[in-house]
N, C-alpha and C positions, 0 to 999 in steps of 0.2 A: 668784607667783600671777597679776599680771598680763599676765605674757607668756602664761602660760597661755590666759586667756579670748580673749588677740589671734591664738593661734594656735586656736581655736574658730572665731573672728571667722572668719579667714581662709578657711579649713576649710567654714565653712559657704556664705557666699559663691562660694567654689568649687564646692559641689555644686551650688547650684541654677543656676548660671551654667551645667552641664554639663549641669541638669536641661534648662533653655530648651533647649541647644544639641538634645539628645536630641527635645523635644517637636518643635520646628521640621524638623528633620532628618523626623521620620515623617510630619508632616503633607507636608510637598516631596516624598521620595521611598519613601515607606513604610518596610517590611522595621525590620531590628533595629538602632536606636540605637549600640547595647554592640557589635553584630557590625562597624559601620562606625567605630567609636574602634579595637576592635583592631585593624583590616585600618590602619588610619592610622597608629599605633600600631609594630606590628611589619610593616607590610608585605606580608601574607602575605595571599592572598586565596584561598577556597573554591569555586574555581569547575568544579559540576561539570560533568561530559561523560558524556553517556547513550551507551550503544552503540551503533553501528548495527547494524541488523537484520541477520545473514547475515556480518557482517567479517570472523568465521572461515573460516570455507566460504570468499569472497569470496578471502580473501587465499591461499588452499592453490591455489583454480584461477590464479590469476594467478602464485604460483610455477611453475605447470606451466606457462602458456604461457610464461614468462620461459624455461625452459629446453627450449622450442621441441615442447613436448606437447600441443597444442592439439587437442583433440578434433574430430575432422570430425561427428561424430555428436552433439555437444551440444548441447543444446536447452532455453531457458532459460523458464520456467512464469510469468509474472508474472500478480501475481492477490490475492485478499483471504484470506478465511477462509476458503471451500471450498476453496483453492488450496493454502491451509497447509496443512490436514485431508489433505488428496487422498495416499496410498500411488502415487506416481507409477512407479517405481521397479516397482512389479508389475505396473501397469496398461501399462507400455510399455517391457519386459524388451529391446528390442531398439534402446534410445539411450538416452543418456546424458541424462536429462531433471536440471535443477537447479529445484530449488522453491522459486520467488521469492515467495511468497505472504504477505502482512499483514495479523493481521486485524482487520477494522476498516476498513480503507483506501479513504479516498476518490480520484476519479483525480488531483487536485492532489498529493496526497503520492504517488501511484505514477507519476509523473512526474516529480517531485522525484529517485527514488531511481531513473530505466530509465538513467541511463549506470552506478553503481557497481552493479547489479544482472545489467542484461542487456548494456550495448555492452560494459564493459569485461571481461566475460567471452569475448568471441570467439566466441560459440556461431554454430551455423549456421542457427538459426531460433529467433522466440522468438513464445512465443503472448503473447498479450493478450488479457486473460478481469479486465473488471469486474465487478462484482456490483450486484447490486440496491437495496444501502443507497445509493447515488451518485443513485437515484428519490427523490427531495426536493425538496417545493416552494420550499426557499431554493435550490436549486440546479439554476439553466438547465440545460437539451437543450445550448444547445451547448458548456458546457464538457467534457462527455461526446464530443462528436461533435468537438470542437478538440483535447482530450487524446488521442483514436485517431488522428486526423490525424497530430498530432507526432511521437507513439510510432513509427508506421509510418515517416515520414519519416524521424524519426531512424536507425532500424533500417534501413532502404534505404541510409542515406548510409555507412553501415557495414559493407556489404557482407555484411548479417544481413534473413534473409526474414522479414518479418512476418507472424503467421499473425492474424489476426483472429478474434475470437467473440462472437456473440451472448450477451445475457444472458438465466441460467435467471432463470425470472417464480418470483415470490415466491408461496405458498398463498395462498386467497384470504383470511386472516383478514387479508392484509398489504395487502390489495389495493386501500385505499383512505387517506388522511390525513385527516380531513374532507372535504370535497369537492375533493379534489386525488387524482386518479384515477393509483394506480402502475401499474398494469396498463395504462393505456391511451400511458403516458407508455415506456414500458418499449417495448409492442411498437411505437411512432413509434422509438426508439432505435433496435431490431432489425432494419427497415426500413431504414433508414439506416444501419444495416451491412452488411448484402445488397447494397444498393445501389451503398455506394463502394468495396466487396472486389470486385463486378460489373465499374465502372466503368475502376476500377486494377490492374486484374488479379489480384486478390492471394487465396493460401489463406484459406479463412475455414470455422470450425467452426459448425457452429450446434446451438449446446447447445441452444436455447429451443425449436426445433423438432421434438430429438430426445424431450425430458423432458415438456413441457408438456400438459395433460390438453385434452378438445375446448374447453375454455374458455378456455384459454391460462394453466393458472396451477399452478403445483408440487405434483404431485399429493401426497395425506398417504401414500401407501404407500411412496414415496421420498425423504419428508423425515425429520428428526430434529424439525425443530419448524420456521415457515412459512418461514425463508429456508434453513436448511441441510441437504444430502443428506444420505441414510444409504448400508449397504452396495450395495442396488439401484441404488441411485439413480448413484451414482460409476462403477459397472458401465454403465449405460445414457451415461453421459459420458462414457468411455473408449471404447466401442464405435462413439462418434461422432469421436471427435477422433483414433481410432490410426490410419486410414486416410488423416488429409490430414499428419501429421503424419510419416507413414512415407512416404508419396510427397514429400514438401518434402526428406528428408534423403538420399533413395534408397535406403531400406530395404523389403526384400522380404517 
């Protein structure tokens, strides 16, 4: 019986000894106590890995160029949610367009992702079409105007034409943050893409000037709700951009 109680003794001492280590352990590095004794434990750790966007796709064109099929006519769409949305595929029956679009996406992650999206695909031009959510008072004019810069550079050093575009202007229910003006910040952007597509010689769509109402802002007969098109509205984008986008690859 008294070994008994010594091996209680023991027993108990132990736990709270593992208790501490447990409490210490979350207070230093958070997360689960019990989950970092097993990984100690048996070695084995959970660590997951999110997919990237497109790998599949991604990986099928890179077997075709590997076996020397490399599309002269491909054209790769980088872009947010209207990008994703967009029926490319019908809009521009005559190339081979890939649709690189994320939604949600601000230009730092679509930057992140222009070599496994668009250089390592080999296409022969690729647009560049941000969106209006990147209009954010935490978020400088020139990270917008330095992200297009790169893009293009990059895309030039690769022997892939950049096509540039204006961004469609948000309805106006969008058209302001408190007194932080998106409209007014949007068409400063616009300008400054006219101007260094002007400068640099480079194709450039300009959605904002095809869609935009006299007021400069997405009209509601074209949206689904203040920042995304509906069917007109993609019809009136396509009408704009099949023209610079069919003389970039030389299609008639």
């Amino acid at each position: 019986m008294h070994n008994f109680w010594k091996l209680v003794l023991i027993g108990s001492i132990l736990v709270n000894l593992l208790a501490i280590w447990g409490f210490f352990h979350y207070i230093r590095y958070g997360g689960s106590p019990l989950g970092e004794l097993k990984r100690r434990l048996t070695g084995a750790s959970n660590q997951s890995v999110p997919k990237l966007s497109y790998a599949d796709e991604n990986k099928q064109i890179l077997g075709e160029i590997a076996q020397g099929k490399s599309d002269p006519l491909r054209v790769v769409f980088m872009g947010a949610s209207i990008t994703n949305r967009w029926d490319l595929k019908k809009d521009f029956p005559k190339v081979h367009m890939v649709n690189r679009g994320v939604g949600g996406q601000l230009v730092p992650a679509m930057l992140s992702r222009f070599k496994r999206d668009a250089i390592d695909l080999k296409p022969k031009a690729v647009v560049i079409k941000f969106c209006s959510i990147n209009i954010r008072p935490n978020l400088p004019l020139s990270v917008l105007e330095d992200g297009m810069t790169m893009m293009t550079q990059l895309a030039q050093a690769n022997n892939i034409v950049p096509i540039m575009s204006t961004i469609i202007p948000a309805a106006k229910p969008e058209a302001h943050i408190g007194n932080f003006s998106i409209a007014d910040t949007l068409t400063a952007f616009n300008n400054w893409i006219r101007q260094f597509a002007a400068e640099n010689n480079l194709p450039v769509i300009d959605f904002a000037a095809a869609i935009q109402d006299d007021k400069g802002f997405l009209p509601r007969d074209c949206s689904v709700d203040p920042v995304h098109v509906n069917e007109k509205g993609y019809r009136i984008l396509a009408e704009a951009a099949r023209p610079v986008i069919y003389k970039v690859t030389g299609v008639q």
